[in-house]
N, C-alpha and C positions, 0 to 999 in steps of 0.2 A: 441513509443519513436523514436524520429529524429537518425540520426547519431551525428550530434554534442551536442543531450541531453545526451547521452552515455560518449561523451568525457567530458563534465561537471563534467558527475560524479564519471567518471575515476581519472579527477585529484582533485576533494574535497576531495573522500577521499586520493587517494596521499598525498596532503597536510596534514592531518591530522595525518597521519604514520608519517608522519617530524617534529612535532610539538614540540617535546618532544627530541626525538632523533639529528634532525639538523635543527635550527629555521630557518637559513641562509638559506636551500632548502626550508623550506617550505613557506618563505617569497616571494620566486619566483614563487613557484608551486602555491602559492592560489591568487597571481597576475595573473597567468595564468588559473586558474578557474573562476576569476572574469572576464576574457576576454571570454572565453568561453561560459558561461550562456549569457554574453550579446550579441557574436555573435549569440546563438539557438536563441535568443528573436530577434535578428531582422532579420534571414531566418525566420523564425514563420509568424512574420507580413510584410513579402516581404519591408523590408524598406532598401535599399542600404545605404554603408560606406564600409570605407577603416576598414581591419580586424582589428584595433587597438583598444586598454580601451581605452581611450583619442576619440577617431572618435566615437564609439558607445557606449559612456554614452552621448555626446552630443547631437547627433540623437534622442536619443532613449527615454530619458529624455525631447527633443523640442516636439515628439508627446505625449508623456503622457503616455509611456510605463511604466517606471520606476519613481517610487514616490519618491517624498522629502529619506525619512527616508533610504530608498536603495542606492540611491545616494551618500548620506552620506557614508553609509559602503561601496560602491567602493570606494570612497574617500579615505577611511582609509585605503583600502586594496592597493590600488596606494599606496600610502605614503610609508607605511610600507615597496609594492614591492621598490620603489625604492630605499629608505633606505640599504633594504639587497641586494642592485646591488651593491652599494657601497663597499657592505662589502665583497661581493663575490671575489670583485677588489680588495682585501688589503687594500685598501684607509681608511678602517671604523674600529671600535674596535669590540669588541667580541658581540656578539649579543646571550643573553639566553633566556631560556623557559618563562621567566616571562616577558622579555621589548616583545616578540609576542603578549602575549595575546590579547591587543584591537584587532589587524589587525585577532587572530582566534575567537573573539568575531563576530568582522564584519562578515567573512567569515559565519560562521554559519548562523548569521541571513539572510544575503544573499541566500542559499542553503533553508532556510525556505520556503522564500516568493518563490523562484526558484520554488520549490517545489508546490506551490500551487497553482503559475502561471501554470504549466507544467500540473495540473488536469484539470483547466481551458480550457486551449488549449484543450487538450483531449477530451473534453466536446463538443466542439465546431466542432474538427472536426467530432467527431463520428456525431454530428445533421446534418453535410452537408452529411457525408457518407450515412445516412437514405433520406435525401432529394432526392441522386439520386438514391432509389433502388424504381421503378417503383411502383406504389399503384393497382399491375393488380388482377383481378379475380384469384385463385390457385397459388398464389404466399403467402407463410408464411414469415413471416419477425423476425427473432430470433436473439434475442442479444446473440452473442460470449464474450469468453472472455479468458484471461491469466493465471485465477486465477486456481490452483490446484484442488481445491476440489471444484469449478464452473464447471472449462474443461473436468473434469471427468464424471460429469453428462451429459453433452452436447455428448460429444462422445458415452457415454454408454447406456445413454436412447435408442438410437436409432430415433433421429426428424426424419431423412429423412425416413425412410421405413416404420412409424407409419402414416407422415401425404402423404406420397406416396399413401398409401389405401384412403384416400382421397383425389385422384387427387390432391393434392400440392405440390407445391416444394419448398422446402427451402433456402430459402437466408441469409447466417449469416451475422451479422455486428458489427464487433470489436467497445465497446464501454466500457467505465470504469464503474467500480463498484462504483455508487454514486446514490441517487433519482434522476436522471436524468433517472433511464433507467425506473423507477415508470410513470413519467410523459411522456415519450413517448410511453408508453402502451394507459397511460389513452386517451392521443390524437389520439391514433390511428395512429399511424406513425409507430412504431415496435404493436406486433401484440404478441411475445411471451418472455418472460425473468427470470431471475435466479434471484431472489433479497432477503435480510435478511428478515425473518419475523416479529421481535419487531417493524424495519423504516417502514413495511408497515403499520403495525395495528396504527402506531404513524402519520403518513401519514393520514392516513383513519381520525381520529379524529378532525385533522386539517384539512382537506376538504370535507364536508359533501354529496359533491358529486362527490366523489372519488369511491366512492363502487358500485355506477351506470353505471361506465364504468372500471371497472377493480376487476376483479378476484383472488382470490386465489385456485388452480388447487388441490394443495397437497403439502404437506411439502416431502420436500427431504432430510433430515438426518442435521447431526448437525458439522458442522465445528470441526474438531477434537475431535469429540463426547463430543463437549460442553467442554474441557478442554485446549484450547487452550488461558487461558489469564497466563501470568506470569511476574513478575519481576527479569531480570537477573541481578545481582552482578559481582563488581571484587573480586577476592578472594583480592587482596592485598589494597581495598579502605576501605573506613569508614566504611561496615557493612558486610566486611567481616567474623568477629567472630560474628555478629549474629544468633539468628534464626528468625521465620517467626513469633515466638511465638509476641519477644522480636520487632521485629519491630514492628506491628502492635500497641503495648502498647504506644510506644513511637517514633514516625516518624517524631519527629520534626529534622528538619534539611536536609529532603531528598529532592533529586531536580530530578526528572522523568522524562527521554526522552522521548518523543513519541506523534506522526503527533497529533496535538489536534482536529483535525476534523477527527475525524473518529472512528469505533466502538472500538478500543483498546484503546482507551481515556472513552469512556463509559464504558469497562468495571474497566477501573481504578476506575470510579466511584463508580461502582457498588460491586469492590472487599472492598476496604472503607466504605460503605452503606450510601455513601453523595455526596454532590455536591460539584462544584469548590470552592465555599466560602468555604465553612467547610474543602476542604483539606488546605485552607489556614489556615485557625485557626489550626487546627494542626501542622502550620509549615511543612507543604509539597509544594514544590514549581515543577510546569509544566515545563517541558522546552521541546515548541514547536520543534520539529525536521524533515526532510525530510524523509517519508516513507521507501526510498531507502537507508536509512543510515544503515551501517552494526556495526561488531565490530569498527570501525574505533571511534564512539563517545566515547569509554573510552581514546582515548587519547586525547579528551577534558577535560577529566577532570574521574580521577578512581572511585571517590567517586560516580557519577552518578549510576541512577538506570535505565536500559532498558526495555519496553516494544516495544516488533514488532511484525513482520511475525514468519509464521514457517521456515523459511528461516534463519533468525536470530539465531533463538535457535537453529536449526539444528547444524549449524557453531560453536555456543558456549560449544553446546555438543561434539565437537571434541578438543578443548581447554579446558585444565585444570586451565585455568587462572579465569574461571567464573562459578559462580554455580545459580540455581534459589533460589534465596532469600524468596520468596513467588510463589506461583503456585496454580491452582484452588484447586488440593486437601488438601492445607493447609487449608482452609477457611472453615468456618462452613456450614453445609450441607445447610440450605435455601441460603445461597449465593452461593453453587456451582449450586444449583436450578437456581438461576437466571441467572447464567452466562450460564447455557446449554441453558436456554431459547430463553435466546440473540443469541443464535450461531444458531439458526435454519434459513434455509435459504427454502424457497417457489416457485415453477412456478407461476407466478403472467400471466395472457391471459387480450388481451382484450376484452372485451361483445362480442359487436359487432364480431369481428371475431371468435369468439366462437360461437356465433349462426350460424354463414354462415355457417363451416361445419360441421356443426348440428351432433354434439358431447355434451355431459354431461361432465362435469367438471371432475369427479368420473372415470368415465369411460376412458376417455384419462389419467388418472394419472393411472389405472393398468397397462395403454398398455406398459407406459412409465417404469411403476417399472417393469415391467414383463423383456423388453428388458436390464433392467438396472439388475437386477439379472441372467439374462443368460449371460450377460457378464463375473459377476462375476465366476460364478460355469465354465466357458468356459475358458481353459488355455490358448488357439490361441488369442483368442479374448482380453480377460483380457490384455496379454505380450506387443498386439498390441495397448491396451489402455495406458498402460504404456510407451509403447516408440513413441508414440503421442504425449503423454504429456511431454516427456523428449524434445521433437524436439520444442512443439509449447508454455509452459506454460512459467513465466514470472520466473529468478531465476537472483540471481545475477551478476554481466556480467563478471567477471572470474570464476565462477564456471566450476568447472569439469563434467564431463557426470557421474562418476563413483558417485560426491557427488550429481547430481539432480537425477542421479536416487533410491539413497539413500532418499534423501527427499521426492520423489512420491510415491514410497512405503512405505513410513512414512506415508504421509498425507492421502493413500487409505484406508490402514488399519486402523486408528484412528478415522477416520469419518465414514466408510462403512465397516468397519470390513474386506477388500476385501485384498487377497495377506497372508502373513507373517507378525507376529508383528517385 
């Protein structure tokens, strides 16, 4: 994450806290979010302009940064800022929750695509970060990462003193959680990584020569011990007096936040037991959102249903204003089956550098569980894995130490049984 991707997303959700409460700030604030995202987008692509909307929608927009339909919603989000300048000067009349809405309509979908462009990048530089880590003899090449219950394994396994007994050394390299880190196994470009096991077997099928140069090691435990899908409610929106019973019967009406490319969209799928068309026939409507969006989207709108992180729900578990509406253990036992299934995550190795240091696949995954269980049962070790993770893993950007480290103890224990429930 940049520094000014941070401030982006500092002031969306700003904005959003305003939306409801004082439209006049938030018409400024997400004028200033829309200046924001576009200045990260052109330090991204080194494309120089004067800090201004106005200077960098033109830029940025002449090289084919930003498409038609985006354009459009700065536009609207301009408008609107200027509008409530007016207002802020006296000059203008009263401005309410409902004359905002187009300009938080825009902003959203802006913060979407932000959102997808910002994986993108990420993509791109992790492939340059792999370009320069040298291709030398005793050199391991292992994707890092931010994720909690990824960081956990990477630190606990022990890579460095496992593949140190093999003359290796280890080179981490921050790269996101997508098939991208699939296909830079198989190329031989990264050498070791942490990836979901359903995308890989789903991978495998799609490329029939994917299994000739890429590995599965061992499965490494299950993302919140497989119960990590749920849909959060506001107690005070539309399905507040329900239950999970009565939703499910009857979902017509509901509109679901959450990133559509990614596995918390599959398992929405799979908590349903259909596909996108069929959530539409039932009158369930997606609403694509930014990954990084917290509580901030029910002041888009109460009635909304959130699906996200454990990060998320952690937060919402300290608010009384939100309960889970549905969660893996409402669901009938072969769908909780499937949603554990989905949550398993694999060392995925490449051939090739699995034969050079002439290891068995079997055998490097005890080495790995053995050091990843003495960490566990070891309190030194264990405290220092946890404030590891409180210092290097990815949590929301005002979080407290006292609330991440509340969450890393959550997420240890639920997936790895490791710590205090």
């Amino acid at each position: 994450m940049t520094v000014n991707e941070g401030e982006s997303l500092r002031l969306y959700k700003k904005a959003l806290r305003y939306a409801e409460s004082d439209p006049e700030v938030f018409l400024s604030t997400a004028r200033r979010a829309a200046e924001s995202i576009l200045l990260d987008l052109a330090v991204r692509e080194a494309i120089g302009s004067k800090p201004t909307l106005e200077s960098l929608l033109t830029v940025l927009t002449a090289r084919g940064v930003v498409p038609p339909k985006m354009v459009l919603a700065v536009r609207t989000i301009q408008n609107y800022g200027n509008f409530g300048s007016h207002a802020l000067d006296g000059s203008g009349e009263e401005i309410s929750t409902e004359d905002v809405q187009p300009c938080l309509n825009a902003l959203t979908q802006l913060a979407a695509w932000y959102g997808r462009t910002s994986s993108s990048f990420a993509e791109h530089e992790g492939h340059e970060a792999l370009a320069a880590v040298p291709h030398t003899v005793g050199t391991t090449r292992l994707a890092d990462s931010t994720l909690i219950v990824v960081k956990a394994l990477l630190l606990g396994c022990g890579f460095d003193e496992v593949l140190a007994r093999r003359n290796h050394r280890v080179v981490c390299v921050q790269l996101p959680w997508s098939d991208q880190l699939i296909g830079e196994v198989a190329e031989g470009r990264l050498d070791l990584a942490i990836y979901n096991e359903q995308r890989l077997l789903r991978m495998a099928e799609e490329d029939g020569e994917l299994e000739s140069r890429v590995v599965s090691v061992g499965r490494l435990g299950h993302s919140m011990g497989g119960r990590n899908f749920y849909l959060l409610a506001a107690r005070g929106g539309r399905w507040g007096g329900a239950t999970a019973g009565e939703f499910l019967a009857d979902p017509a009406g509901a509109e679901i936040a959450v990133p559509r490319y990614s596995d918390m969209f599959a398992n929405v799928l799979t908590a349903f037991g259909t596909d996108e068309a069929g959530l539409r026939d039932r009158g369930v409507r997606i609403l694509d959102v930014p990954h990084h969006l917290g509580l901030e989207l029910f002041h888009l709108n109460r009635d909304v249903l959130a699906v996200g992180g454990q990060n998320l729900r952690m937060h919402a578990r300290d608010e009384d204003d939100y309960f889970e509406l549905l969660n893996s253990d409402m669901l009938p036992a072969p769908t909780q089956a499937r949603l554990r299934s989905a949550a398993a995550n694999v060392l995925v190795a490449n051939r090739v550098w699995l034969s050079s240091i002439g290891v068995r696949p079997n055998d490097l995954f005890r080495e790995l569980m053995r050091q990843f269980h003495d960490m566990g049962t070891d309190t030194d070790r264990f405290e220092a894995t946890v404030d590891d993770l409180i210092a290097h893993a990815s949590f929301p950007l005002q979080s407290t130490r006292s609330s991440r480290e509340r969450l890393v103890r959550h997420v240890l224990f639920e997936s790895y049984r490791l710590g205090d429930p």
